[in-house]
N, C-alpha and C positions, 0 to 999 in steps of 0.2 A: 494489346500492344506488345509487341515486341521488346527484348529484354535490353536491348540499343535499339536507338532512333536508326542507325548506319554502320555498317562494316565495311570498310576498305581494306581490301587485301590487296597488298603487291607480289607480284609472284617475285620471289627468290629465287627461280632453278637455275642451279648450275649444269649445262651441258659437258659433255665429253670431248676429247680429240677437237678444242676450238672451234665447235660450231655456236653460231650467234643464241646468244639466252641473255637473258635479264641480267642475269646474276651479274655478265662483265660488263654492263653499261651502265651500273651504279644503281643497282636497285635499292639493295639492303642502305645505302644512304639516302635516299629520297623515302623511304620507308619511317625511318629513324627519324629525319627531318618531319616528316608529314604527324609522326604521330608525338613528338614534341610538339609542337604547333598546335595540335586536337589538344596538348595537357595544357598549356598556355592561355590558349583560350578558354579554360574553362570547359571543354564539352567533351572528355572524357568521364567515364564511367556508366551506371546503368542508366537506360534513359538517353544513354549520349552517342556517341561516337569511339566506336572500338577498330582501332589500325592493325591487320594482320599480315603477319608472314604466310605465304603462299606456297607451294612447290611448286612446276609447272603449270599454268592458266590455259599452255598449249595454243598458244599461240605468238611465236617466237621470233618469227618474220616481221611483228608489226613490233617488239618491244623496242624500249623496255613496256611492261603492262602493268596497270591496276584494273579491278573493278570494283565499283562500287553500289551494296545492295542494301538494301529492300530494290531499289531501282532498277539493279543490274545494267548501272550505265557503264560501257568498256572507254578508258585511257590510255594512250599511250603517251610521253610524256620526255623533257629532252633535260629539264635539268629545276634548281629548288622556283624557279619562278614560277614553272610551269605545274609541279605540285600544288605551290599557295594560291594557284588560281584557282583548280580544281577546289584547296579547304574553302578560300572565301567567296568563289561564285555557287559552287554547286552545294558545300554541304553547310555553308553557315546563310545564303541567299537561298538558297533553294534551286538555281538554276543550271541545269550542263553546263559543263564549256565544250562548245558545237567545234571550236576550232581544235581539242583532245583528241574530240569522240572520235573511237574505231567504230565502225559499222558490227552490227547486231552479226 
């Protein structure tokens, strides 16, 4: 077994010269929020759920982005509603959310 059940990472890049990235559509807070939320419920730590900072995920055009693994499901996501769906359909349910998912 792995050392976490899950890893969420949300990419953080800040781009240059104002081209579209994560970073200006509010990552780093839905980031903050989401991994509040994993300590609140309890399912931080090892065994649990670990929320990480990203650099580019390199894929810029669809963000802002997370993805989340062992699963390697891809999110894209518009604001904290759509985080806490992601925490409580996919990683406390166990199931995607189809209406997030980026394509593989």
């Amino acid at each position: 077994m792995s050392y976490y059940r899950h890893h969420l990472f949300f990419c953080l890049n800040e781009r240059e010269e104002g081209r579209r990235c994560c970073h200006q559509q509010g990552a780093a807070d839905a980031r903050a929020y989401a991994k509040a939320r994993i300590k609140e419920l309890g399912l931080d730590g090892p065994g649990g759920v670990r929320v990480n900072a990203a650099g580019c995920l390199n894929r810029c055009a669809l963000g802002p982005v997370a993805v989340l693994y062992p699963q390697g499901v891809w999110y894209s996501y518009a604001s904290r509603e759509d985080v806490e769906e992601i925490v409580q359909q996919h990683i406390v349910k166990g199931e995607p959310v189809e209406r997030l998912r980026l394509p593989d």
